[in-house]
N, C-alpha and C positions, 0 to 999 in steps of 0.2 A: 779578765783573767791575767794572773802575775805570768810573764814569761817564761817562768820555772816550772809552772804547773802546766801551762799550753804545752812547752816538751815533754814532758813527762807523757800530758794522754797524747799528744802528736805519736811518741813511741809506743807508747800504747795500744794504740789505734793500727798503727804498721803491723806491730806481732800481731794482733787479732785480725787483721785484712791476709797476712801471711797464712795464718793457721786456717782460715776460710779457703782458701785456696787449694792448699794442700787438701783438705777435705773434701771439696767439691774435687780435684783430680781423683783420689784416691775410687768419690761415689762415682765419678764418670767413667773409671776402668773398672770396676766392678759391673755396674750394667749391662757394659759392654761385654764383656764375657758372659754376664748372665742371658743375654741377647742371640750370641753365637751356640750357649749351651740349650737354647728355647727354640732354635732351627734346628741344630743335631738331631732332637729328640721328636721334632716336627716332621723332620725328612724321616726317621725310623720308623716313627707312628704309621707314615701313610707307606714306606714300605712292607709292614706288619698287614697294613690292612688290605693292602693289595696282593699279597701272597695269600691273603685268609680270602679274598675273595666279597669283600667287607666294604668296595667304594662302590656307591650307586653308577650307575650305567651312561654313560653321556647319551642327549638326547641327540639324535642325526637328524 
């Protein structure tokens, strides 16, 4: 490959390994919030159901 064109996808290859990045950060805080908002709703659930009366009985 001419030197000219190995820079070229050399730079190439950098923006798209950048834009991967940024992507993959972006889908890792997004999870992550969607993880914290999957507890919230988890913790309410079973305080819903423990006020309704709604969680089976632990066994002694």
């Amino acid at each position: 490959m001419e030197p000219k064109h190995s820079a070229e996808m050399s730079r190439h290859l950098d923006k798209q390994s950048h834009a991967l990045m940024e992507t993959y950060r972006a889908m890792s805080h997004e999870l992550h919030k969607l993880q914290v908002e999957e507890e919230t709703i988890m913790r309410k659930l079973y305080e819903l159901m423990s006020a309704e009366g709604l969680l089976p009985k632990p066994f002694l």
